[in-house]
Each structure stands twice: as C-alpha cells, then as structure tokens.
C-alpha positions as CSV (number, residue, x, y, z in Angstrom):
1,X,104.4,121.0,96.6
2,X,102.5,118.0,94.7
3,X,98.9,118.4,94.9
4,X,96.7,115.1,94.6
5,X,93.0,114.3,94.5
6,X,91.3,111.4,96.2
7,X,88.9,109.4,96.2
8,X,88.3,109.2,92.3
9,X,87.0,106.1,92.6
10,X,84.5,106.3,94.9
11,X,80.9,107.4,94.6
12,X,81.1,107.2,90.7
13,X,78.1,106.3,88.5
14,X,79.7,105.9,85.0
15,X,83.1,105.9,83.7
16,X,82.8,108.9,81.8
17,X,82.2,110.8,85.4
18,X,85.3,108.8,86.9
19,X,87.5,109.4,83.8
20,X,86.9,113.2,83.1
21,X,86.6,114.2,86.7
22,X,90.6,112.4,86.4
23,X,91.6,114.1,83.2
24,X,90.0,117.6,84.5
25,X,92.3,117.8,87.2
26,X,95.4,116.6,85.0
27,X,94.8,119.6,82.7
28,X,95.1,122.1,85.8
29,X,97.8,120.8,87.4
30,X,96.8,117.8,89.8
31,X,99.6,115.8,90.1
32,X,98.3,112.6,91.4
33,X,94.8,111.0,91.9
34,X,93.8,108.4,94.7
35,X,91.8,105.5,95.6
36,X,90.0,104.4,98.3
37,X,89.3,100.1,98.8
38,X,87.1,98.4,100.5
39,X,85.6,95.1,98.5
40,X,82.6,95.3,100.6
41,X,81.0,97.9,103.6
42,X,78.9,95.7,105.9
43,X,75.6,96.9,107.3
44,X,76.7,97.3,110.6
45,X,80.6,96.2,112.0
46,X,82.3,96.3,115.3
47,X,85.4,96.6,114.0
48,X,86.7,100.1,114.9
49,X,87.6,102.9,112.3
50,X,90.6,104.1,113.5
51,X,90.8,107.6,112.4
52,X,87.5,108.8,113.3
53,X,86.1,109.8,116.6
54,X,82.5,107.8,115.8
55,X,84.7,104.9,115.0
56,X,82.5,104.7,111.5
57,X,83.9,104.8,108.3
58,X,82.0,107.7,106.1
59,X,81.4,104.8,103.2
60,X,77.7,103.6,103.0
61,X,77.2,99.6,102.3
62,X,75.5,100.9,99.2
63,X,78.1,103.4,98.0
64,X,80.0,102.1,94.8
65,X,83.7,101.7,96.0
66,X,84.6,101.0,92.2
67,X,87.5,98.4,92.3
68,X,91.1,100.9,92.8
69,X,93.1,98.9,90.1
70,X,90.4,98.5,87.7
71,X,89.4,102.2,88.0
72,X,92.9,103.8,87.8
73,X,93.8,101.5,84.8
74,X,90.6,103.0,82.9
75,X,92.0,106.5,84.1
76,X,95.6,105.5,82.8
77,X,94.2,105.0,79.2
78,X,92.9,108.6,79.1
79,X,95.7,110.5,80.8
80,X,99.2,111.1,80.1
81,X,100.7,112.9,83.3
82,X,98.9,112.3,86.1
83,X,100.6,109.7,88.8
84,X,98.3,107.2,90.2
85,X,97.9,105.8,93.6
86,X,95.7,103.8,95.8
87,X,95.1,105.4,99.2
88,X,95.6,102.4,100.8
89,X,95.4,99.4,99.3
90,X,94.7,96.3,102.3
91,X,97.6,94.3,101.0
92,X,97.2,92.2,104.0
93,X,93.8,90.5,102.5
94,X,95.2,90.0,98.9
95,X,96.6,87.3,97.4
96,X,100.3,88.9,97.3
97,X,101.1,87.0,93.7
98,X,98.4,88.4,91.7
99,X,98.5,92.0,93.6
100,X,102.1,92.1,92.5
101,X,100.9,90.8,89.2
102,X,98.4,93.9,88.6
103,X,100.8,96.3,90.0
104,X,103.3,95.7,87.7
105,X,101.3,95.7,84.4
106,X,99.4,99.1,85.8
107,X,102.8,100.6,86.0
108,X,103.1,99.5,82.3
109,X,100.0,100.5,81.1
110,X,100.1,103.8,82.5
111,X,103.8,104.0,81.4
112,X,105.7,104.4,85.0
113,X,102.9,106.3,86.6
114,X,101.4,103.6,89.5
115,X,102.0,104.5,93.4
116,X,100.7,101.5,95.3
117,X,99.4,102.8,98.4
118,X,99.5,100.1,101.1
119,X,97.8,99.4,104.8
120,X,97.1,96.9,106.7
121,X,93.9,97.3,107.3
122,X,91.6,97.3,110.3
123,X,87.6,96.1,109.1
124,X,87.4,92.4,110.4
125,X,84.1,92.0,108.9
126,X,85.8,92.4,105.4
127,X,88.5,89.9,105.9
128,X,86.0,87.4,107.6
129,X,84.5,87.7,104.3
130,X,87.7,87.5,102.0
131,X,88.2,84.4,103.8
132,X,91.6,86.2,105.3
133,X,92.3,85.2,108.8
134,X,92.7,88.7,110.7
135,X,95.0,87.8,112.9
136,X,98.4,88.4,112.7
137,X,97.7,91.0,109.4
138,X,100.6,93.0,110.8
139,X,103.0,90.3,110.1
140,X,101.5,88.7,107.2
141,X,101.7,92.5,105.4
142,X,105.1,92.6,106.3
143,X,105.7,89.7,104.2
144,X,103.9,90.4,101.8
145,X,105.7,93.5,101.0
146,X,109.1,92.2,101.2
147,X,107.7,89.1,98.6
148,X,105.7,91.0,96.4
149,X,109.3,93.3,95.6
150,X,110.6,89.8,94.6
151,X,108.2,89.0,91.7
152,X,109.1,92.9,90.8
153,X,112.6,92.0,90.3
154,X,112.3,89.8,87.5
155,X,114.5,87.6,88.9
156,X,114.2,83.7,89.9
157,X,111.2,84.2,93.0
158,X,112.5,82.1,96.4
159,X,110.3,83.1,99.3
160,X,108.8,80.7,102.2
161,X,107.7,82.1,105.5
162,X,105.0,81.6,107.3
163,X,102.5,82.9,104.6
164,X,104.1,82.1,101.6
165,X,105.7,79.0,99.6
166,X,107.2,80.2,96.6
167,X,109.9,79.0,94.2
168,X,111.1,78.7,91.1
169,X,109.4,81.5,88.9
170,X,109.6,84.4,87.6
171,X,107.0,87.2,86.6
172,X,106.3,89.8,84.1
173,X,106.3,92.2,83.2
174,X,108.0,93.9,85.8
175,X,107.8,97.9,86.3
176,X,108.5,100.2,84.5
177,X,110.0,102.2,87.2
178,X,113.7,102.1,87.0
179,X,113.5,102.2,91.0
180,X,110.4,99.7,91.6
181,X,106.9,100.7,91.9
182,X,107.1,102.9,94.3
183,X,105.1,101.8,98.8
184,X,103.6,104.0,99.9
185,X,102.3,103.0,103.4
186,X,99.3,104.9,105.3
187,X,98.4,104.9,108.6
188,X,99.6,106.4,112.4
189,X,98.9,102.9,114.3
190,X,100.6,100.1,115.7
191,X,104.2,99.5,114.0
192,X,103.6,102.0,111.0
193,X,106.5,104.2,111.9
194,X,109.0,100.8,112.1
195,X,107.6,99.5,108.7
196,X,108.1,103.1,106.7
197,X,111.8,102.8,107.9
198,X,112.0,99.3,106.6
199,X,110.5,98.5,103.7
200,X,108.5,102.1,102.5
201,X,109.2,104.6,99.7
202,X,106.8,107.3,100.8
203,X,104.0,107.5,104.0
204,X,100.3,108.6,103.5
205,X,100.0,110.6,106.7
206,X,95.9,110.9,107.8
207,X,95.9,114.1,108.8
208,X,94.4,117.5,107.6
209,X,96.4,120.0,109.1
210,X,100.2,120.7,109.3
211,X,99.4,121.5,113.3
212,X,98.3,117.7,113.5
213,X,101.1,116.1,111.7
214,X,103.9,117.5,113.9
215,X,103.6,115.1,117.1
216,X,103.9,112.3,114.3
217,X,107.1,113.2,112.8
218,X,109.1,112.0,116.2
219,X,108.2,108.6,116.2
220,X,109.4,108.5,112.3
221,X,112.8,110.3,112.8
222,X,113.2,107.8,116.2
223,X,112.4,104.4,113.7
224,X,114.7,106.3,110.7
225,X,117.5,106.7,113.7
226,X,117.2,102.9,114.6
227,X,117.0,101.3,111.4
228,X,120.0,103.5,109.7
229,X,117.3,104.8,107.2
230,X,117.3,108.3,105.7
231,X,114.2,110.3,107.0
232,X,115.1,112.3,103.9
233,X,114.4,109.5,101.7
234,X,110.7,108.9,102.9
235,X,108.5,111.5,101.0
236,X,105.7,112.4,102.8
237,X,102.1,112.8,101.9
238,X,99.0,114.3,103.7
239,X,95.8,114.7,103.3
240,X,94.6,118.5,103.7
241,X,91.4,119.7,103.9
242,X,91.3,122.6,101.4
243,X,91.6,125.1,104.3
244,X,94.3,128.1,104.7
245,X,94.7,128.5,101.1
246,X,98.9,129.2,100.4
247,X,99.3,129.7,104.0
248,X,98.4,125.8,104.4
249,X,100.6,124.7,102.0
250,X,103.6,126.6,103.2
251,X,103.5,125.2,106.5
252,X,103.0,121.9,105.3
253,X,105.9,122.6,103.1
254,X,107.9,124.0,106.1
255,X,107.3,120.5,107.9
256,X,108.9,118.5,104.6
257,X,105.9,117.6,103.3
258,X,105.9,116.8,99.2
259,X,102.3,116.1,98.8
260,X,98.9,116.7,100.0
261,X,96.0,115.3,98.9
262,X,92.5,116.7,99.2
263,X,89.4,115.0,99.1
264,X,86.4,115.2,96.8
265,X,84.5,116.1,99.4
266,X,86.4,119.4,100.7
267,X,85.9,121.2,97.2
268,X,83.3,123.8,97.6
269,X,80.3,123.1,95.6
270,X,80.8,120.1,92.9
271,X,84.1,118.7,92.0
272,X,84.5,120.7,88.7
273,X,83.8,123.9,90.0
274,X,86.1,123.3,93.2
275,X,89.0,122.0,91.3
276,X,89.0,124.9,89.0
277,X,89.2,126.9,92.3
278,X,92.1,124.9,93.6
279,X,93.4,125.5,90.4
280,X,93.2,129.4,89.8
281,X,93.8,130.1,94.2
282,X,96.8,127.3,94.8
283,X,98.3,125.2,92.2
284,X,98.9,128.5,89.9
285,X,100.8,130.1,92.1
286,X,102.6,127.5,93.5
C-alpha cells in the first residue's frame, strides 16, 4: 500500500513550510504528495460542493490555494523520490495546450515523477470568472483529455472538435514517462465511472473509509465490462482519514486499493508531529 499526503499546497505561508513539510514526508516513507486547485474561492457561491453534506467547500476566500503546478515544481527541485500529483486538477477550465505544456516539462523536471490528477469540476462561480463557459464541461473535459495525450506524443498534433482547432505542431518536451504522464481522474458523479474506463490510468476515489468505497466499485467493474477495459489496469486511490490504524489499510487493501491519501488535516496535532506518527504506527510496518 502507497501512502500519500494532500493538500501540500494549501494553507502555506512560505516555501520553506511547503517544501520541508514535502521533503519530511519523503524521508519517512510518503510516497506521493497532492494538491488541491481552485484559482479563486468566492465569498459566497451557489454552486453546490458535491461531496459535502453543507454543500460548502472547507476552503476560505482568503485561504492561500498556492498554484498546484507552480508548488509541486518548487517541491520537485528539493525531492528525489516522492511522486507528485494534483488532486484534481479542473482541466475543464484550462487552456488544454499549455496545461499539456506544464505537465510535460513537470514530469521532466521532477524526472518521471508527475501524476496529473483531473476533474471536471463543479464551482460555476470560478469558471464564470475564468471566462470558461460551464456548460457542457463534461464534454469539453473529455476532449480535452483525449487532445492533451496528442501534444504528449510528440508527434504531428491533428485535433478539431467542437473545442479545439489544432494542426500542424508538435510540442516538447514530451514526458518522461515511458507510458505517458500518468490521469488520474477524481470524482463519484455524473459519467466518472464511463470516463475512467475510457481514457484514465488511475481514479482518486473521495472517500474515507473502505466501508464507503464498496457501493462504488459496481458501477466501475459494469463501465470496465462495457468498454473491454481491464478493471485491473485502473489503480485506485482513496482518501482515508487516519483512522483504524493497519486494520484500515488492510481492508482498503482487501478491496484492491494501491493508495490512500490522508489529509493534512487528519494528523493529530501539527503536521510534523502527525506524520512522524504515520510513520513509526503504519508506513514502518507496512
């Protein structure tokens, strides 16, 4: 079992805090650390957070959301193991070209170590200010996905749907990753369970417990099933809530799970203190 840490980004005051809090959990065995994005949290929204019960996202508007590929390219200069992801990314309010531009020379800087983490997103407020249309976002991120692995290739780019006109270029560097940067899509809504069966290499599952993740595995197996796609082949990661100590973990592990994640804000006390006890009580002794 993978064990990741997220948000790192988030909350930070100084690099220094960002960067050691990232290169303390390398040295005890993190294997990943994660982002959150949002460009900017407006002071009140209707939009609807989809994955908690208040339908309020636990970001303030004044809470520094530090940019994800800017802050895991600073951590990538001062680490040497630890995978980076973003947890998600809203690729559907980018500009696809120059996402797939700074994904691919993040995977180089870092040496192969870049997960993008991608959603759709669901804050209209944010892509009314983006200038993004929020309509159709599903479709749109569908595209985009399938494009942006185009530029990747390092190959002549030919794409034109109804989002994109592209032709005749090509783009580099391209990833280091023998196999592609590797999607990673998050989220339990809408048409998630077709697009991980499609086009992902992993899924960011929002859920805590192993007991809360089991109704979800269905619909994945059904869309795996339809599309001729290996379940197998999608590794799984979940958040987890740094509760149930070994006991947790197994059963996650029992369900197929590779990773889980736990957030900043579930280590007891500060971060440094509760990553050395995630250290010493799980990752040792996995």
């Amino acid at each position: 079992m993978k064990i990741g840490l997220i948000p790192v980004n988030v909350g930070i005051d100084s690099v220094d805090q960002m960067v050691g809090l990232a290169q303390y959990a390398e040295s005890i065995g993190v294997e990943s650390a994660w982002t959150f994005e949002h460009t900017m949290v407006p002071l009140d929204y209707t939009s609807k957070y989809p994955y908690s019960p208040s339908g309020k996202m636990g970001g303030k508007p004044d809470t520094n959301f530090i940019d994800p590929l800017i802050a895991l390219t600073a951590v990538a200069a001062k680490t040497t193991t630890l995978r980076l992801g973003t947890g998600v990314n809203i690729v559907a309010q980018a500009n696809p070209l120059l996402l797939a531009k700074q994904a691919a020379s993040l995977d180089l800087i870092s040496s192969g170590r870049f997960m993008l983490g991608a959603g759709i997103g669901w804050l209209q407020e944010e892509f009314d200010a983006m200038g993004v249309p929020f309509e159709r976002r599903g479709a749109r991120f569908d595209d985009y996905i399938v494009a942006m692995k185009k530029v990747w290739s390092g190959e002549v780019v030919e794409h034109q749907s109804d989002f994109i006109n592209w032709s005749g270029f090509k783009s580099y560097p391209v990833p280091v990753q023998k196999s592609g940067i590797p999607i990673i899509m998050g989220g339990t809504k809408g048409k998630i369970y077709e697009r991980l069966a499609k086009h992902a290499d992993g899924w960011f599952a929002p859920t805590v417990t192993a007991e809360s993740l089991v109704p979800l595995l269905e619909p994945l197996k059904a869309s795996c099933a339809k599309f001729d796609r290996d379940y197998d082949s999608i590794e799984i990661t979940t958040l987890w809530n740094n509760q149930g100590g070994l006991d947790a973990i197994k059963a996650f592990a029992d369900l197929g799970v590779s990773r889980v994640i736990v957030p900043v804000f579930a280590l007891d006390g500060d971060p440094v203190t509760g990553l050395t006890r995630l250290g010493e009580e799980i990752i040792a002794k996995l």
